[in-house]
C-alpha positions as CSV (number, residue, x, y, z in Angstrom):
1,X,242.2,-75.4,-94.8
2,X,242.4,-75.6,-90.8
3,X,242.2,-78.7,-89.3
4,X,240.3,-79.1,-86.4
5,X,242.4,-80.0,-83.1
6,X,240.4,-82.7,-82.1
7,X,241.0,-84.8,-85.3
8,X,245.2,-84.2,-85.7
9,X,246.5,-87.3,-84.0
10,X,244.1,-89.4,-86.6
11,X,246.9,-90.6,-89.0
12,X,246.3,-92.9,-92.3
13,X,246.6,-96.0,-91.0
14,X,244.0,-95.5,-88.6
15,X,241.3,-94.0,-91.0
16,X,241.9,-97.2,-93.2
17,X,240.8,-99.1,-89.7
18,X,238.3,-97.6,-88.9
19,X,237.2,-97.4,-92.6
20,X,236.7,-101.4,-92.5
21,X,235.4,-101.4,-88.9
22,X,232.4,-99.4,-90.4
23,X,232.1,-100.8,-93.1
24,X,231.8,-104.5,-91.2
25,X,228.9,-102.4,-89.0
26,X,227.0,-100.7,-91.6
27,X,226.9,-104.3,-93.6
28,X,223.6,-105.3,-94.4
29,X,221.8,-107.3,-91.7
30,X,224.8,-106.9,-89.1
31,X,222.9,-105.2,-87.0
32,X,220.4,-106.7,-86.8
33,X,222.1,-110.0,-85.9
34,X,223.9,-108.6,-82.9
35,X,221.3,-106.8,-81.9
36,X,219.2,-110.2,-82.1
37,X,221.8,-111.7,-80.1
38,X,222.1,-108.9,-78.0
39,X,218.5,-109.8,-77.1
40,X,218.6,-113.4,-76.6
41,X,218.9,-115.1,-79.5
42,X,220.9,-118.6,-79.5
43,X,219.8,-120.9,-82.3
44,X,219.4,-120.1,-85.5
45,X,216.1,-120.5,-85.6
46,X,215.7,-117.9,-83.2
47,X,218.3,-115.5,-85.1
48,X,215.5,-115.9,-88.3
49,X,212.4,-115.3,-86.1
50,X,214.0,-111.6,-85.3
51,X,215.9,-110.9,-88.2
52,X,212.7,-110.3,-90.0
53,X,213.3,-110.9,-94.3
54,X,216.9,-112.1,-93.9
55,X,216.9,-115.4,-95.8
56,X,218.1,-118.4,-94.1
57,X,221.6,-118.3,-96.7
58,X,222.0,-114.9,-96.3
59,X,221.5,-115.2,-92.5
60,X,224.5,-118.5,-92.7
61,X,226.6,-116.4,-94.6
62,X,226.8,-113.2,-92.1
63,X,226.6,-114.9,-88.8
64,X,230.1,-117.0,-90.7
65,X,231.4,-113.4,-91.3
66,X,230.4,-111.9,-87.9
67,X,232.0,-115.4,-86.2
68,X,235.5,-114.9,-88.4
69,X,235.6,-111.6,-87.1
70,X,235.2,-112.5,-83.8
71,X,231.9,-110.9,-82.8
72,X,229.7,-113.9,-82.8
73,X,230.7,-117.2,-80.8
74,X,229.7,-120.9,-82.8
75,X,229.4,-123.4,-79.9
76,X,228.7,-127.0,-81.9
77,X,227.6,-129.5,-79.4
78,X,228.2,-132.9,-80.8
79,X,224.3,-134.6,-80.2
80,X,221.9,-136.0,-82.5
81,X,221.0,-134.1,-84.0
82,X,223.8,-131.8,-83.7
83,X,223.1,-128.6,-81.9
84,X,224.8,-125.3,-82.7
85,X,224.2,-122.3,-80.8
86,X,225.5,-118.3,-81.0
87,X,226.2,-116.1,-78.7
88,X,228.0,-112.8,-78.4
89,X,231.5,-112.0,-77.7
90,X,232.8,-109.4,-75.3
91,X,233.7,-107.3,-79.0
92,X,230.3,-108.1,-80.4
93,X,228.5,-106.9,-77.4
94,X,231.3,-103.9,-77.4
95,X,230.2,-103.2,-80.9
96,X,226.3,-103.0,-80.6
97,X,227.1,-100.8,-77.4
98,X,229.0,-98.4,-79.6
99,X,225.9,-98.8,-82.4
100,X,223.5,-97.6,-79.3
101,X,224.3,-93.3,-79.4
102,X,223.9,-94.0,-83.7
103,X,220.3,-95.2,-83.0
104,X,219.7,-92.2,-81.2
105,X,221.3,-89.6,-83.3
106,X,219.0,-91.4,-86.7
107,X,216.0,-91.2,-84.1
108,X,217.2,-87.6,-83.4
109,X,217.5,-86.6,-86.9
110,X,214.5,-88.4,-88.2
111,X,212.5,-86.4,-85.8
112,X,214.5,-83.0,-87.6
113,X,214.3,-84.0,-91.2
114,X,210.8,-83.6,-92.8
115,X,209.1,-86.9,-94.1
């Protein structure tokens, strides 16, 4: 089998990072989130309103995920009640950047594939 030029320098190491890269992307509701937060989104309230049918443990449990992997920033302000808002890192707004030319390819092929 020939290997195409373009893909030679792609060793093991790096397929098993990008492997878990995509796999943290394509995780249910992930893109949703930062594209939520991409939008504006700060509270959690406001990550709910446009998440729409993410439940509110769910929703905990992957912006705790997104923040460990440093894509989403948890400010807690100490004030009664307490106030926690989200926002975006530089690698989380990198990352829904990236997701951007995927959106158009599925739009692309959607328009292709018969219903």
């Amino acid at each position: 089998m020939m290997m195409n030029a373009e893909f030679e320098h792609i060793n093991d190491e790096e397929c098993r990072r990008f492997q878990t890269s995509v796999e943290l992307a394509g995780r249910k509701w992930v893109g949703a989130i930062l594209l939520a937060g991409a939008r504006g989104a700060r509270r959690f309230s406001e990550y709910r309103t446009l998440v729409e049918g993410i439940s509110d443990r769910l929703l905990a449990a992957r912006l705790k995920e997104l923040e460990t992997e440093g894509l989403i920033h948890r400010d807690v302000q100490p004030t009664t009640p307490v106030s926690i808002r989200y926002s975006l890192t530089p690698s989380g707004q990198q990352l829904i950047s990236l997701l951007h030319p995927l959106v158009t390819w599925s739009r692309e092929r959607m328009s292709m594939t018969p219903h």
